[in-house]
N, C-alpha and C positions, 0 to 999 in steps of 0.2 A: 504494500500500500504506500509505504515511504517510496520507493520510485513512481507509482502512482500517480503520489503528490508533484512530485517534481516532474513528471512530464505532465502533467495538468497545468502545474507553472509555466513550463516551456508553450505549452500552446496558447497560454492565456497571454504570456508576454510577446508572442509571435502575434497572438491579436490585435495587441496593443500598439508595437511601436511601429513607426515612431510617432506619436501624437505630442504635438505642442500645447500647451495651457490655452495658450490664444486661441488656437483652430477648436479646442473643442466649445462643441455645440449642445452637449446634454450629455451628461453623466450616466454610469453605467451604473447602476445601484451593486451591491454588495450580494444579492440574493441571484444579479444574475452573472457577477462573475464566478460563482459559487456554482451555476447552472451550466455554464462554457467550461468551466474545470472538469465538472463529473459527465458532461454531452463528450467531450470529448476523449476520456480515456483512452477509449475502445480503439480509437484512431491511430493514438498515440503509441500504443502499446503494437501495434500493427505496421507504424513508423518505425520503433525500436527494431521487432523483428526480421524489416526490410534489411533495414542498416548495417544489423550487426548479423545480418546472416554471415554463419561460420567460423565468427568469434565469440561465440556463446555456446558453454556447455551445453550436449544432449543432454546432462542428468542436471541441468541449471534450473531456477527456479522457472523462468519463462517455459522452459520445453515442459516443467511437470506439470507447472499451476496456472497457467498465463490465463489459460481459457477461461479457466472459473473464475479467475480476477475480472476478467478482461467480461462475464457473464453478468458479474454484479452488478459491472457500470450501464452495461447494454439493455437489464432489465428496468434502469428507469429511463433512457433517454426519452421513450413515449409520453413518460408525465413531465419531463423539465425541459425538453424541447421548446415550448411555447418561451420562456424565459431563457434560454441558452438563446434561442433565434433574437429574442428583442436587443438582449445582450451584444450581440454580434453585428447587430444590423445598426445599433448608438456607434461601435468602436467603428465597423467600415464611414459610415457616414460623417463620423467626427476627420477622418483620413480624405475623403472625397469631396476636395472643394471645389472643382470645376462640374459642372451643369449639367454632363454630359455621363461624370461618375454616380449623380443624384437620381440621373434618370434611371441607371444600368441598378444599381440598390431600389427604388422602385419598383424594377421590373422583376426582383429577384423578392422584395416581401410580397408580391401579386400572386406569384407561384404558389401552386400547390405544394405542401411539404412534401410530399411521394415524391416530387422533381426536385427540391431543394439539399432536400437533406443527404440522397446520396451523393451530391457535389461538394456540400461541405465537407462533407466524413474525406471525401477523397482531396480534397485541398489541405487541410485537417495532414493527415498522412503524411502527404507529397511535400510540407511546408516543415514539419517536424522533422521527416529524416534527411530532408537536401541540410539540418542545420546542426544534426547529430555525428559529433567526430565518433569515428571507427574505435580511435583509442578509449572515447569511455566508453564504450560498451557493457564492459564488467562491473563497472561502477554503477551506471544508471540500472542494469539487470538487480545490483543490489539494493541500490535504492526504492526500485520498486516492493523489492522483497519486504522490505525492512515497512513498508507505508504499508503492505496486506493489508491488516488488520483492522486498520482503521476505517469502520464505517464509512462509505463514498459521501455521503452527505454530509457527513465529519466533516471532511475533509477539504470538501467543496466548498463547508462554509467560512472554516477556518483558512483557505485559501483566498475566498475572496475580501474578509479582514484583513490580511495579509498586505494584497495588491494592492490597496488604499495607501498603505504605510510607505510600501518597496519605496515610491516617487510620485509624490501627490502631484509634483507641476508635470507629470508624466501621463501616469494615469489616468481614464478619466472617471475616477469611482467616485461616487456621490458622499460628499462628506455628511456623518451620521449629526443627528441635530439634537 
């Protein structure tokens, strides 16, 4: 679950930057960075597997448990989707200032989630392992290990407290009142 967390991190700050204080336009609440953390595991851990195919033991945590980790996150995406999507669609839009990026964000909360959501999973993926070095491999397989445990929505939430702190002029998490 501790690599979990940190690849929940990685995709969450992969969301995130670069956004400037000035460019953003509306805040990401806490509840839904907490929703893009645990939406996106499944993904993440599936980024991991690309990456480090063949530097990871067959008897590694990922080869014995990965699934049933990788099960847990997967069996809520349907209830926190609505909240991971809003999440996602404040961070590209705070990034998207010409007219033409407004339109294309748009066109993409217009969609049916049956059309959406396997693009993101698969950008999700494609974004996480193009930024995973080879070398840690064994690290993050452990880190994942080490985060099991910890409840997804634990973690999710405790994640998107977290991202407030990392770099508030960064950010754009909604400061709590």
């Amino acid at each position: 679950m501790f690599s979990a967390r940190i690849a929940a991190v990685a995709a969450v700050a992969i969301a995130l930057q670069p956004i400037t204080a000035s460019a953003q336009t509306s805040c990401v609440t806490e509840a839904e960075v907490g929703a893009v953390a645990v939406y996106s595991v499944p993904s993440l851990i599936q980024a991991v597997r690309l990456k480090c195919e063949g530097q990871l033991s067959t008897s590694g945590y990922l080869a014995r448990r990965g699934e049933g980790l990788t099960g847990r996150y997967t069996a809520l995406q349907n209830r926190i989707w609505p909240r991971a999507k809003s999440g996602m669609l404040k961070v590209l839009n705070n990034r998207s200032a010409a007219a033409d990026g407004r339109q294309l964000l748009d066109t993409i909360d217009a969609l049916p989630d049956n059309a959406v959501r396997p693009l993101v999973d698969a950008w999700i993926t494609q974004e996480a392992s193009s930024r995973i070095a080879v070398k840690n491999c064994q690290r993050i397989e452990w880190v994942i290990e080490a985060m099991s445990p910890v409840d997804p929505e634990v973690a999710g939430g405790v994640l998107g407290a977290i991202v407030g702190l990392v770099d508030p002029d960064q950010m754009p998490v909604c400061r709590r009142s």
